[in-house]
C-alpha positions, 0 to 999 in steps of 0.5 A: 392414527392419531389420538388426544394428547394429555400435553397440548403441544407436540414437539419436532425439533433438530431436522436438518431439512434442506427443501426452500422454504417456499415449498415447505410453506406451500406443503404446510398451507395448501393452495398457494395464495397471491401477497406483496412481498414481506422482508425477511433479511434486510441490508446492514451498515458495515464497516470495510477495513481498506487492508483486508483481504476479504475479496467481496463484501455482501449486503443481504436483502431476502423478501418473502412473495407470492409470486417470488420477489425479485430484486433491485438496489439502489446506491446513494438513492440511484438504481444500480445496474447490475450486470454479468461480470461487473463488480457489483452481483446480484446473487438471489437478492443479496448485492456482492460488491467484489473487491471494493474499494472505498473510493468507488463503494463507500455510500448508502445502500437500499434493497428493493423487492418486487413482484406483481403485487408491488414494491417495499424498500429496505432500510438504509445500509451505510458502506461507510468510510472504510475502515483504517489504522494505519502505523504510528510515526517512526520518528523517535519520541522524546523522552518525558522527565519529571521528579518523583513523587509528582503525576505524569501524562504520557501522550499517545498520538495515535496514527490516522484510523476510523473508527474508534481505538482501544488503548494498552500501554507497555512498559519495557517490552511484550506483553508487560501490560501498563495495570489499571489500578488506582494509580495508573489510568489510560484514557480510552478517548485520547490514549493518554496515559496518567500516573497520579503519583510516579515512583522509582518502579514507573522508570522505564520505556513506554508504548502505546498499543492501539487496537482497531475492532472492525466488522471483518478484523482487529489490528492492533499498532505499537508506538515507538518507546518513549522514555520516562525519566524520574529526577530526585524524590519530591516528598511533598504533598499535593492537592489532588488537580484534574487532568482527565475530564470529561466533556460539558455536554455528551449526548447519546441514544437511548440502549447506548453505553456512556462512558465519563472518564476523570482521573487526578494527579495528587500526593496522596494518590487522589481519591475519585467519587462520582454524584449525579448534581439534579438527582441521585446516581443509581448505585450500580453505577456508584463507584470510585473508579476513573470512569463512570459507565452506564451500560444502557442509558435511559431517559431518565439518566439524562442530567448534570454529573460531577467527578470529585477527586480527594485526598488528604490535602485537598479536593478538585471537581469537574462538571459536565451533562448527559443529554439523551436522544433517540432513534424512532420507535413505531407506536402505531403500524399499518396493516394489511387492509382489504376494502371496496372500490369506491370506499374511503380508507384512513390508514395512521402510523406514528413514532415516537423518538428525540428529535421527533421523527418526521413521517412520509409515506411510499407506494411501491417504493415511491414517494407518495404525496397529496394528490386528487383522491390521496391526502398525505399529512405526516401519519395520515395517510387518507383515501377517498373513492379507492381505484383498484389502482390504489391496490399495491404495497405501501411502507410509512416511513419515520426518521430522525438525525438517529435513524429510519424505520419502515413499516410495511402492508398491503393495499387489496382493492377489490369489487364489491362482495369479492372480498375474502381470502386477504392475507390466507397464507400471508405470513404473520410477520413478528417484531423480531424479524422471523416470519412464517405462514399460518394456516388453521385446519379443520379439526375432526378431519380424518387423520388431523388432531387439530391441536398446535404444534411447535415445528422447528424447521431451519431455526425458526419457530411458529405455531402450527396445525399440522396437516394430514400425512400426504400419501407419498414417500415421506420420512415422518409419518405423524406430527402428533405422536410425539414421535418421528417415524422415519423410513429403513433406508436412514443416511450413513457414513459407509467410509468415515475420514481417518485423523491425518498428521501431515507437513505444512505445504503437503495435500491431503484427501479426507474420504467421506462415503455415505449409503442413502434413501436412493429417492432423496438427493443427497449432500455433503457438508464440511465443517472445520472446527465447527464452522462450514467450509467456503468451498468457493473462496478464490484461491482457496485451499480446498477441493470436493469429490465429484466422482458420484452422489455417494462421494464427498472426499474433501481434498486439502491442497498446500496444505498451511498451520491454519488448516489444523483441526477438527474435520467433520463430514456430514451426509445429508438428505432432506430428511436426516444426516449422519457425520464422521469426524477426523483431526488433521494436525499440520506441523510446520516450522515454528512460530516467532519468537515474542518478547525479545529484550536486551540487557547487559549492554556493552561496547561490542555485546549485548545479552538477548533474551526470548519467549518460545514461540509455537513450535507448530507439533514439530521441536524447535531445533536452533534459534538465529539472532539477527541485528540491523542498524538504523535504517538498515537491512536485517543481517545474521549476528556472531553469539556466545554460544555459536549454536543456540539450541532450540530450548534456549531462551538467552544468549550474547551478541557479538561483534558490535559496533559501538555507540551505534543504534541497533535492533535485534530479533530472533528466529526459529528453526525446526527440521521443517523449515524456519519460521516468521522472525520475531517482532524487533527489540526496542531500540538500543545504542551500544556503548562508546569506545575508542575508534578502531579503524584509521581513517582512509583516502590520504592525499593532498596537493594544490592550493595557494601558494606557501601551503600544504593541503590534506585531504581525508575520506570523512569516516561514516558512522559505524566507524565513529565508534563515539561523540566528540568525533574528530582528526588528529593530523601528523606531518613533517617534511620528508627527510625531516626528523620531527613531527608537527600535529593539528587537530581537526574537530568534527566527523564531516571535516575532510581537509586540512590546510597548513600555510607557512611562508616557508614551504618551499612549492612543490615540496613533499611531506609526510602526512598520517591521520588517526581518528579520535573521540571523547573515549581515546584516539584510534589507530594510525593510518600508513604513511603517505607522501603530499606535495606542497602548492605548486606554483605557475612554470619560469620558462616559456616555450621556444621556436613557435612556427604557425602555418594555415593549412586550410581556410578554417585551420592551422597547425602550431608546433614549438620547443618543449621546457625542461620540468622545473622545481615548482611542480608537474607540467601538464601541458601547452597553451595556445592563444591565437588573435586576429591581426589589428586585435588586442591579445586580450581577446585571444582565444585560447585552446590547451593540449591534454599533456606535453605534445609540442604539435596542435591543430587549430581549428574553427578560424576565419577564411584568408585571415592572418592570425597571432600565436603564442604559447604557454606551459601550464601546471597546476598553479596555472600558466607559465611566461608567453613565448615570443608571437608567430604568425600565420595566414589561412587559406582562402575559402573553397569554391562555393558552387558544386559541380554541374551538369552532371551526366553518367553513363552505364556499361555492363560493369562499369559506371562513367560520370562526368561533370563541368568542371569548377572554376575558382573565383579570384577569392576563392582556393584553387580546385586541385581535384574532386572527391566522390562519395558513391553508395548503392542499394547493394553495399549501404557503406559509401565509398570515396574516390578521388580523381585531378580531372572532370570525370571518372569512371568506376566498376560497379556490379552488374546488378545494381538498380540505384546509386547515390553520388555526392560530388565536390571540389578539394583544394588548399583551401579544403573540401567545396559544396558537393552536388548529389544526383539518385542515378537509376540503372536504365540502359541509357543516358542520364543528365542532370540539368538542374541542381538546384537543392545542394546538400552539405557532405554527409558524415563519414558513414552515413546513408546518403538520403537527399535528393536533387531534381533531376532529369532522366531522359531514357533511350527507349520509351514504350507509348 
């Protein structure tokens, strides 16, 4: 029964419902009533960072419709086609880009939303330019010196990035953060920052942190350091000089924060004061700090502002202008309207804003302009004679450079005397978005108080009559008691997931059995710390029970730090819920170390100290250091003590290289593993010393004569140990007693020449080399022994005899020379000329060492030719022999072997041919050579035969041959002839050979062919 209530409204709150919303609607109204849609989540602009690993971005779109809406999206004001398996998915009526990219993606979204009624638009979504920050540039920075006592600006130079930037500065390491008192200011617009007046606690390195605050994630850069160094004490006072100011003109939008920033240098530390020039600052916002902040601009803060920096000495200003616009502001809406065929209808909308909006006007998502019946002016929208044809949704739209704004209704025409019903079970739609039908009951109606009540369904509030209990099977039975009656068979948690202490990698299952209303689906929920988990996350860690509806095990696979924490399962039906909660506790090895900082910096050691890390539940064992040079690879370093405990915070580095640059890091270690290494140190250089390595690759030799050369391997920079880097060089002649010394100046030199008239060619010295630098001299090298300048060989070779062995060769030998004091012999030289030539145009061939035989090769057919020969070293040639002679040979026959005929016999092959007759210019034929392959045995075979025939075995087998025959003679090897002889039984000849091919290098396949006639025994007709 349901009686009076003293209070007016009756309360039901916190259901966990899970039924749509529509068909909620559709039970709290009744009869279900036809409208155009009504959007209830409209898209966002949102900012995309390119190295996110976000895999998908969503735009949301959801309409309420009578039928159900459905949906389209336009990019860039063209449609998009949205089709399975694409990027772009269409998922209810949110768009989900995956994998985007800004190249592809970056652009103007709208959200379309039909159904029979008509068609609304959404607001525009801008996906803009992804968002970045990338690394700030590794070159060194260079230092900044000033005397103190005076103001300083350190220049942040942030990296390319979009959007905005917040700054931080260091001083000397992490997390030593740069105080913002009155001395110290960091711009937030340029990243600079001032000190107004520096003193001996300003001294020190300094770095710029540059923090990107993104929809999806924050990043954050540092600088490289950049060192602030302070000249003696200026004790003098300044006059305060403005060196952060803000702009002549800022504009911003109405509900934005301005920010005005002005700082001063000046001795006193200046003093800052902010006034408002045409009229008086509201005194929230006085303030004598470095920025002037308005949370919430208005109107009425538009005007001249002037910054005023003070001190004892004197007084600077600066001026500049807010001017403030907005975005437009509906100050009338449509509204749903109802009217006859053939009436008129006015409909108005106007906006206000700065710049003032234009207005246009939609018809299911169409521009709508003047037209026969339709008049458009800005916020006029006139009918005249309305057609059912009119009826759909239409949307005003106003914009500026700020913005756009939509408002939306819909257009019933209808007969005349049919009206009625308009808008029952429409939604009422609120400013702020949520929107919720309406319907009012009849009050006396059994079972029905007829007073309102607050329903709370899905997070969102209307005032509703609530409607007679339905007869079904429903969990609350009166909506005005004050009180929820629900059925015995309530949800529970019948196995309830127990705390868990697990290693990082490992699985896990948390098991999760509920008992429900058995008519009621039930569903089961995840949450971690609170927030649900995303079960359909690619590649993600986690898996759900599908054995039965009353199990809802959660499975954690390669389990990671991350998923520590606060588990909570709850079962859910329409009606009511029940959860269990558990703690997961993932150990792991540990966190990295922070806050790495070098002291006490020596030649060959370094004292390094650290913060402790997270130990991620599990003791840190030891701790690694770890240095790399400038550019270099990250390598384990020597320390004191040799093992460092995990509750250690310090210790010494050994084994350096001095004056060399140098990183440091450290990392921890548990008994599950080693963790990710702490952020580099600031970049050190380690103190000079003495070289202590000699310096390697001693030789020498060569040059001109009355000189001794010494060459050196140049020593690299880890070796140099210092500046000032040089050579000092020791030699003497070998057998002498005293030492002669030069210095060589620079890292890079690598020779050494010594010239005196008096070193004798070819003479040996004693040569050793230390390295020096401005800190003292390094270690000498091992003697080694050096020739002086060789000079060209006295005496030339004798008993040349030359001979031509065929028309392009000819063979020279000679008596070898005896060695001689001036140097090493390395070999002969023959020059060869044409009879009647000059021996300047000799050409000239060397042997590779002291053989007394060549073959020359490449000369002219039945030429005579001079030769001599020469020794030659180092310094060059020696004296020519006396001249030799020689003829070559005439040239070979320049025809091939014709006619050429064969024969086969079971196991053999006979081949003749006409034999060639040398012209009275050509070489005699002594005999033929004969290069024969078959498709048996791919490698040629060569015979040779004095007559004009030749017979060879060959297997039985066989189905093709390949011949090349040619003459020989003194003058060398003729053109040959090449036949494809095919086995057939019979007889084959060649009668033409008109396509000769040269010989085929030793080894190759024989490939060409000559046109040949085959004349077979027997023919088959």
């Amino acid at each position: 029964d349901c009686k009076p209530l003293r209070k007016r409204h009756c309360v039901l709150l916190n259901l966990p419902l899970m039924l749509s919303p529509s068909a909620a609607w559709s039970s709290a109204r009744g009869s279900q009533a036809t409208f155009g849609p009504v959007f209830e989540d409209q898209p966002l602009g949102l900012l995309f960072p390119e190295e996110s690993t976000e895999e998908k971005v969503t735009l949301a779109c959801r309409a309420r419709a009578s039928p159900p809406a459905t949906y389209r999206w336009k990019m860039n004001g063209t449609e998009m086609k949205l089709e399975p398996g694409s990027r772009h998915q269409l998922v209810g009526g949110n768009l989900v880009i995956m994998n985007p990219t800004k190249a592809q993606d970056a652009g103007v979204y709208q959200c379309l939303a039909s159904n029979p009624v008509g068609t609304v638009v959404s607001r525009e979504a801008v996906l803009r330019d992804f968002g970045v920050l990338q690394e700030f540039s590794k070159e060194e920075r260079d230092p900044v010196k000033t005397h103190e006592g005076w103001g300083v600006m350190l220049p942040c130079n942030p990296p390319a990035h979009y959007p905005g930037l917040s700054y931080r500065w260091l001083l000397n390491e992490f997390p030593n953060f740069i105080p913002t008192d009155g001395r110290h200011f960091v711009s937030q617009t340029t990243g600079n920052l001032y000190i107004a007046r520096t003193n001996a606690s300003d001294l020190g390195n300094y770095s710029c942190l540059a923090t990107s605050h993104m929809d999806f994630s924050t990043k954050s850069v540092f600088s490289k350091f950049a060192q602030l160094n302070l000249a003696a004490e200026d004790t003098r006072l300044f006059a305060p000089s403005i060196k952060a100011k803000f702009p002549a003109e800022t504009y911003a939008l109405v509900g934005q924060q301005v920010t005005l920033e002005c700082f001063a240098f000046g001795n006193p530390v200046p003093r800052i004061k902010w006034r408002k020039v045409d009229g008086s600052l509201s005194p929230q916002w006085a303030t004598a700090e470095p920025t002037l902040q308005i949370p919430s601009v208005g109107f009425e803060d538009e005007g001249t502002y002037e910054c005023e920096a003070e001190n004892s000495k004197g007084r600077d200003t600066v001026q500049g202008r807010i001017i403030v616009q907005a975005q437009p502001e509906w100050l009338k809406v449509i509204s749903d309207m109802e009217a006859d065929i053939g009436s008129n209808l006015h409909w108005g909308c106007a906006a206000a804003g700065k710049p003032r909006p234009t207005v246009r006007w939609l018809r299911n998502g169409e521009p709508l302009a003047s037209q026969a019946r339709v008049e458009v002016m800005a916020g006029d929208l006139r009918f005249s004679k309305l057609s059912l044809e009119d009826s759909g949704m239409y949307q005003c739209v106003a914009e500026n450079k700020h913005g756009t704004i939509y408002a939306s209704a819909e257009l019933a025409v209808q007969g005349k005397g049919s009206r009625g019903g308009m808008g029952r079970g429409r939604p009422w739609e609120h400013t702020d978005g949520a929107s919720l039908p309406y319907t009012r009951g009849a009050a006396g109606r059994s079972g029905y108080c007829g007073l309102p009540c607050f329903f709370s369904f899905l997070g969102l509030k209307t005032n509703l009559s609530p409607r007679p209990a339905a007869p079904t099977r429903a969990r609350f039975l009166s909506l005005c008691s004050g009180a929820l009656s629900v059925s015995a068979d309530a949800t529970k948690i019948t196995l309830a997931p127990s705390s868990a202490d697990i290693n990082l990698g490992d699985n896990l299952t948390l098991q999760c059995h509920a008992s429900h209303d058995p008519t009621m689906d039930l569903t089961f929920i995840w949450m971690l710390d609170d927030f649900p988990i995303d079960f359909d996350k690619p590649g993600g860690h986690y898996r759900r029970a599908s054995v039965k509806e009353t199990v809802g095990d959660l499975s954690i696979l390669n389990a990671q730090l991350r998923h520590g924490g606060k588990y909570t399962c709850m079962a859910q039906t329409v009606v009511d819920s029940a959860s269990k909660e558990a703690t997961v506790l993932v150990r792991g090895p540990p966190g990295p170390p922070g806050g790495v900082v070098v002291r006490e910096i020596g030649d060959t050691t370094v004292q390094l100290s650290w913060s402790r890390g997270f130990d991620n539940h599990s003791p840190i064992a030891k701790y690694t250091l770890q240095a790399r040079t400038l550019p270099g690879k990250w390598k384990q370093v020597r320390t004191n003590p040799a093992n460092i405990e995990g509750n250690a915070e310090t210790a010494q580095v050994l084994g350096l290289t001095p004056w060399m640059d140098y990183e440091f890091r450290v990392v921890a270690s548990n008994i599950l593993g080693t963790g990710e290494p702490s952020g580099p140190s600031s970049k050190i250089r380690t103190k000079e010393a003495a070289p202590s390595v000699a310096p390697s690759g001693l030789s020498g030799g060569g040059g001109a004569p009355g000189e001794l050369i010494v060459n050196w391997t140049p020593m690299s920079r880890e070796y140099q140990n210092g500046d000032g880097f040089g050579y000092l060089l020791s030699f003497r002649r070998q057998g002498s007693t005293s030492w002669q010394t030069a210095r060589v100046p620079g890292a890079d030199a690598q020779y050494f020449v010594y010239s005196n008239e008096s070193v004798r060619p070819y003479t040996p010295f004693e040569v050793k080399i230390r390295s020096y630098n401005r800190r003292g001299e390094g270690p000498e090298s091992l003697t080694a022994l050096v020739y002086s300048a060789e000079e060209e060989p006295r005496v030339a070779p004798t008993k040349v005899w030359a001979q031509g062995v065929a028309s392009s060769e000819m063979n020279v030998t000679w008596e070898p020379v005896q060695q001689d004091m001036n140097g090493i012999l390395l070999g002969y030289e023959i020059r060869y000329w044409k009879a009647g030539d000059k021996e300047a145009a000799a050409d000239r061939v060397r042997t590779a060492g002291l053989d007394t035989t060549a073959l020359v090769t490449g000369l002219h057919p039945n030429t005579k030719y001079h030769v001599t020969v020469r020794a030659y070293n180092r310094a060059g040639t020696g004296p020519a022999s006396p001249a030799a002679n020689a003829t070559t040979m005439k040239p070979p026959p320049r025809r091939p072997p014709g006619n050429i005929s064969w024969t086969f016999s079971s196991s053999s092959l006979s081949i003749k041919w006409d034999p060639v007759v040398a012209l009275r210019n050509e070489s005699a034929v002594t005999g033929y050579k004969m290069l024969y392959q078959n498709d048996l045995h791919p490698t040629p075979t060569l015979h040779l035969t004095n007559k004009n025939w030749i017979e060879i075995a060959v297997p039985e087998d066989i189905g093709h041959a390949l011949v090349q025959i040619r003459t020989t003679g003194p003058g060398g090897d003729g053109v040959p002839a090449e036949v494809h002889i095919v086995k057939n039984g019979g007889t084959s000849m060649m009668v033409e050979n008109s396509a000769v091919s040269p010989a085929p290098h030793p080894g190759t396949v024989l490939s060409h062919s000559v046109v040949t006639l085959i004349l077979i025994g027997y023919l088959e007709l």
